[in-house]
N, C-alpha and C positions, 0 to 999 in steps of 0.2 A: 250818551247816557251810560251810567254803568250798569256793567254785568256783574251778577251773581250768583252761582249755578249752585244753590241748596236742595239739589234731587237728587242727591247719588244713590240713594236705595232702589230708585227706577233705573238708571243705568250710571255708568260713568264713562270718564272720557280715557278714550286709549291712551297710554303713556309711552311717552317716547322711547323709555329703553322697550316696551313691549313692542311698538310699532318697527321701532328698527332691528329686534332680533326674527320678527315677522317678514320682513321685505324681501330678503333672498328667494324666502320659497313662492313668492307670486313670478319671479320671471328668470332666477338665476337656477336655483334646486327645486324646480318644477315637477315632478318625476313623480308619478302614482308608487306610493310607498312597497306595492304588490309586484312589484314590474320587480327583474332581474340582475338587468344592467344597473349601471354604474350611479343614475343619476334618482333611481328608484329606491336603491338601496340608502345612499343619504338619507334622502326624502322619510324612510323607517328609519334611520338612525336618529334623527330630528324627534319622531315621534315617541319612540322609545326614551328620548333624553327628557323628553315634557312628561313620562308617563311617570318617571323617575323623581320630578318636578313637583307635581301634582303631588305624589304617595307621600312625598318627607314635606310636607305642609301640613299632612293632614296624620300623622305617625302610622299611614299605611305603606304596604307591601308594593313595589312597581305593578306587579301580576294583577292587582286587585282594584286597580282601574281603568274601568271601560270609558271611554270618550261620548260622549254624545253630542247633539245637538244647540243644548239647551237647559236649564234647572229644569223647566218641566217635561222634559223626554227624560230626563232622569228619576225622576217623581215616578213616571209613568209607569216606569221598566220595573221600578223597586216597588212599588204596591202592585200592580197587574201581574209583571212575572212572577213576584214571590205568589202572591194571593193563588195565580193558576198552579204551579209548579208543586203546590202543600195545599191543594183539595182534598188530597183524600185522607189526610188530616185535620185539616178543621175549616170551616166557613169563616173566622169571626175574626172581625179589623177593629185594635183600638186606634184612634187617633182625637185630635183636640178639635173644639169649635170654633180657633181661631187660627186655623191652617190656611195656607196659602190654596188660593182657586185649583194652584195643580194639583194640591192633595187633595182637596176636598170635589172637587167637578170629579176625580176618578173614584174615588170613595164613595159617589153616586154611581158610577156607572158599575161600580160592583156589586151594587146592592140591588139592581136591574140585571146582576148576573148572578143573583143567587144568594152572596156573602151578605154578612149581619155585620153591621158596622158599630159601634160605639162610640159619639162622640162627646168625647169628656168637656166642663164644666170649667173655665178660668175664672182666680177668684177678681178683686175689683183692680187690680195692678195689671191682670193678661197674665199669671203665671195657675202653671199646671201642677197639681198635687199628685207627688209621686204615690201617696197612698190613695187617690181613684183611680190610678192607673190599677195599682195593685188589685183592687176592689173588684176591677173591672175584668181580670182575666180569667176565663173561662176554661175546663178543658178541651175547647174548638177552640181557642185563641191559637193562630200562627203570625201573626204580626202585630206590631207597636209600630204607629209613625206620628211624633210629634216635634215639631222643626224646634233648633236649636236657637234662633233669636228671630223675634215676630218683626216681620217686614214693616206693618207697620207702626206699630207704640215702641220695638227695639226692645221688649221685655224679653231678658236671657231664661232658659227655661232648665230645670234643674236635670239634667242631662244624664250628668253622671249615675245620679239614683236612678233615676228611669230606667237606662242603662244595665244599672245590676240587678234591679228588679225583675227585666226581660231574662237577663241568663239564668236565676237564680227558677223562672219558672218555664225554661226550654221555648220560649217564643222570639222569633227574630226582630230587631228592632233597628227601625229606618229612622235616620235624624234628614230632614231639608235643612243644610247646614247654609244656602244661599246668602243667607244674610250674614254669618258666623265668620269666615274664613278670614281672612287679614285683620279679622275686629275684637276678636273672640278665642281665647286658646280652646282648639279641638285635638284631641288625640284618640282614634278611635281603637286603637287598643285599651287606654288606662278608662275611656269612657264606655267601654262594651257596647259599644256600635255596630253593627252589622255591615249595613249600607247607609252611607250619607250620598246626598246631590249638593252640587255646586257648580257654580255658572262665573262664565270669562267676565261676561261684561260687569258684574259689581266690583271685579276686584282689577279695573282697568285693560282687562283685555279685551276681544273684540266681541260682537255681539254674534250669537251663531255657534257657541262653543260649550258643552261645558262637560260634566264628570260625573259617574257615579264610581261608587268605591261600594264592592260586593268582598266581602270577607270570604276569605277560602272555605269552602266547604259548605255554603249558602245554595241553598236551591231556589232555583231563580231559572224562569224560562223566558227564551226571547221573545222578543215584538215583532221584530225588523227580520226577515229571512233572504239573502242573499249569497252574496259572495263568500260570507262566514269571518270578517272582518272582527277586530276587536271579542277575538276570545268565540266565537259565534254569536256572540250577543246585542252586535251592532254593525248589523250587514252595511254595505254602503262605503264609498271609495273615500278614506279620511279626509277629513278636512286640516290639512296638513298646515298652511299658514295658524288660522285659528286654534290649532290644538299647540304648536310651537308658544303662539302669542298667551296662551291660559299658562302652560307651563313656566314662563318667565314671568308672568305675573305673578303665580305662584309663588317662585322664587325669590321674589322682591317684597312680596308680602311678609313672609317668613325673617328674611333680612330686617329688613323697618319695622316691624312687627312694633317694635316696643317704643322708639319713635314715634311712628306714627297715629297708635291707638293714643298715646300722651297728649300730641298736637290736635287731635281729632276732638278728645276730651275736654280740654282746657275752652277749645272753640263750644262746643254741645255746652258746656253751666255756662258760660257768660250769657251764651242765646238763653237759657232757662230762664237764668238771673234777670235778666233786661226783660224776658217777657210776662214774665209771673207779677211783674209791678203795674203791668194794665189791670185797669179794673175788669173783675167776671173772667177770669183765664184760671184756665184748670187745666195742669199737665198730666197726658195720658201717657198709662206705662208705668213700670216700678221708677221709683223717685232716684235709685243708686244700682239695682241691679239690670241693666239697661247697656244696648249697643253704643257705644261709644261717640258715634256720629251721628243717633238719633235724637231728634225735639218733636214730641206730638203733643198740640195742645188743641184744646175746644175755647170756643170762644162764646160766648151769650152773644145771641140775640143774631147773630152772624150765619151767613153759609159759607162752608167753606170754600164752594168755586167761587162766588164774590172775593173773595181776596186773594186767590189764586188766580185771579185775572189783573186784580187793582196791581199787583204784586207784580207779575207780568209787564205793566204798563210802566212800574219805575224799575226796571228790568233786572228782578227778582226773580229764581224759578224757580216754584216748588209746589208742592200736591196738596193735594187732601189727605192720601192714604197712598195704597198697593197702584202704580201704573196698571197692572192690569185691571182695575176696576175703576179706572179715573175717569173714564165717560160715562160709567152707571151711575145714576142719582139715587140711588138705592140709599141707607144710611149704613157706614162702616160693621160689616159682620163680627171685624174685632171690638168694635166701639161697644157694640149693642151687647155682643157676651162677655164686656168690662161690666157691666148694668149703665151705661148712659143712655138717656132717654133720648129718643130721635131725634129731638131737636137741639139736645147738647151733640150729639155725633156728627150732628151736619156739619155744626160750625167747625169741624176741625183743620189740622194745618200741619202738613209734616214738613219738617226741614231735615235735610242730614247732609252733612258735610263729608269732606275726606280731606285727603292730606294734602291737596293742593289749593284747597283755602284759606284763607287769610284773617287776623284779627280786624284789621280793615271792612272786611266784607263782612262780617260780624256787627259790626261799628254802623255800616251801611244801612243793614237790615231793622237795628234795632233805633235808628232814626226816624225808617221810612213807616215802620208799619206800624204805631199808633198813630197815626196821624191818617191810616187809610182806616184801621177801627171807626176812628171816632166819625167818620164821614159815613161810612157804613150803616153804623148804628144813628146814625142823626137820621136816615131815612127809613128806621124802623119805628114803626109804632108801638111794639111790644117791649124795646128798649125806653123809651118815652114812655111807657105807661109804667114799666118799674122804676122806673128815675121817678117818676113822680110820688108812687109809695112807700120809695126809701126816705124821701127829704121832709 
């Protein structure tokens, strides 16, 4: 049977040049980066070379990124650290109603620790108006965090303005850039960015890795207290392989940057085109300002795990929405603050590709799956009852 793997916003798959500049340090330059000798001192040369890596993908400073775990240890570090560190400044968080779980689960738990949150309004596309951001600030505002492209509709988010909005009224401003980095030009100098997060595994490096980028002079307190690792700010003995493997990702990303957002594109309208000609499908997300490898569509009458399993079966792989919420049967929190009514948000469907798919598997997809609709819906009676209305 064939394979198709249309989920790369939940992860992607290591790439060979990232795996093989990774391999050395699992058994040849093994060495705790902290250590003195000979094989320690690599070990921090490697990491200092990814830090390097990392900073000119994203137009930051090497000094200005700390390594983490993870996009959401880095989520975590840049609203809790910033939030604690500027208390006695001000209580009050803006961010969006269509953030990812990591912003939005800590954006709860601040607000159980005191801080007033503000979660702004997306209009029917999933995009953020830089004038309720503006509306929204207070003089308790010390942070702005609204990611830079929505995990899952792919609507790009006007950044830039947001951006100068924050400087222009002394408040620091976090992008979740997780989904932006290889897809999307970030520069967090020209976009007055603060702090952005970013994670290995969407951009083909390994899972267990990722970054945040704190701009010099950012008050920002740590989470993690140990050894004093990464600046003080991420106690804990590096994860040396994974941080190498994110930096060469990095670096490749950058490289193919314009290649590969091309091939990613051309692949995301055909799936558009091919799917928009089933009857009752309505694409979610802005129509043109959109991640490059994202397809979210809702389907009448449909759930979306039903075809996310049929899909599966002709071995197709892709979600409904955000992997971290793909076993809640909740309805999409982005869908629902687009205005789609429950039962349109169920039926939805993400695809997104990258640049090691093919128009072939395009070709595949767009064979397989009306023909899994039309079975679907032949066992709905609420499909059957409008089909009967219409005719």
């Amino acid at each position: 049977m064939k394979k198709v793997y249309l989920d790369n916003s939940a992860t992607t798959r290591v790439s060979q040049e990232v795996l093989d500049a990774m391999l050395p340090f699992f058994t040849e330059t093994y060495g705790n980066p902290s250590s003195l000798h000979t094989m320690g001192q690599e070990a921090s040369a490697a990491v200092q070379k990814a830090r390097e890596q990392v900073a000119r993908a994203i137009g930051a400073d090497a000094e200005e990124i700390i390594f983490t775990s993870c996009g959401t240890e880095a989520d975590n570090l840049a609203l809790v650290g910033t939030a604690y560190a500027n208390r006695k400044k001000g209580n009050h968080i803006i961010t969006s109603s269509i953030e990812h779980p990591a912003i939005l689960r800590t954006c709860e738990f601040l607000e159980k620790e005191g801080f007033r949150v503000t979660y702004l309004p997306v209009d029917r596309y999933g995009m953020v108006s830089p004038a309720d951001v503006e509306a929204a600030i207070r003089p308790e505002t010390t942070l702005i965090s609204v990611m830079a492209v929505n995990n899952e509709i792919g609507t790009i988010q006007p950044v830039r303005e947001i951006g100068r909005i924050a400087k222009e009224h002394n408040v620091y401003f976090h992008s979740d850039a997780v989904q932006a980095v290889g897809k999307v030009p970030i520069n967090v100098k020209k976009d007055d960015i603060d702090m952005l997060s970013l994670s290995g595994h969407k951009i083909h490096a390994p899972k267990g890795v990722g970054a945040l980028y704190v701009k010099k002079g950012t008050r920002i307190q740590a989470l993690i207290h140990g050894g004093g690792q990464e600046r003080n700010m991420k106690s804990g003995t590096e994860n040396v392989p994974g941080i190498v493997g994110l930096g060469q990702a990095c670096e490749a990303a950058i490289r193919d940057f314009d290649k590969n957002t091309a091939h990613m594109k051309r692949l995301r309208d055909k799936l558009i085109e091919g799917l928009l000609k089933i009857d009752r499908v309505r694409l979610n997300g802005h129509p043109t300002i959109r991640s490059p490898n994202n397809v979210n569509v809702s389907f009448s009458f449909i759930e979306g795990e039903s075809l996310v399993l049929f899909l599966d079966m002709s071995g197709i792989e892709a979600s409904t929405g955000s992997a971290c919420s793909s076993k809640n049967l909740k309805a999409s929190h982005v869908l629902l603050a687009c205005g789609l009514p429950p039962e349109e948000a169920h039926g939805s469907l993400r695809l997104t590709n990258c640049a090691f798919n093919t128009e072939d598997e395009i070709d595949y997809v767009l064979e397989t799956l009306p023909g899994i609709v039309d079975r679907l819906r032949a066992m709905s009676p609420l499909y059957k009852e409008a089909a009967r209305t219409t005719t």
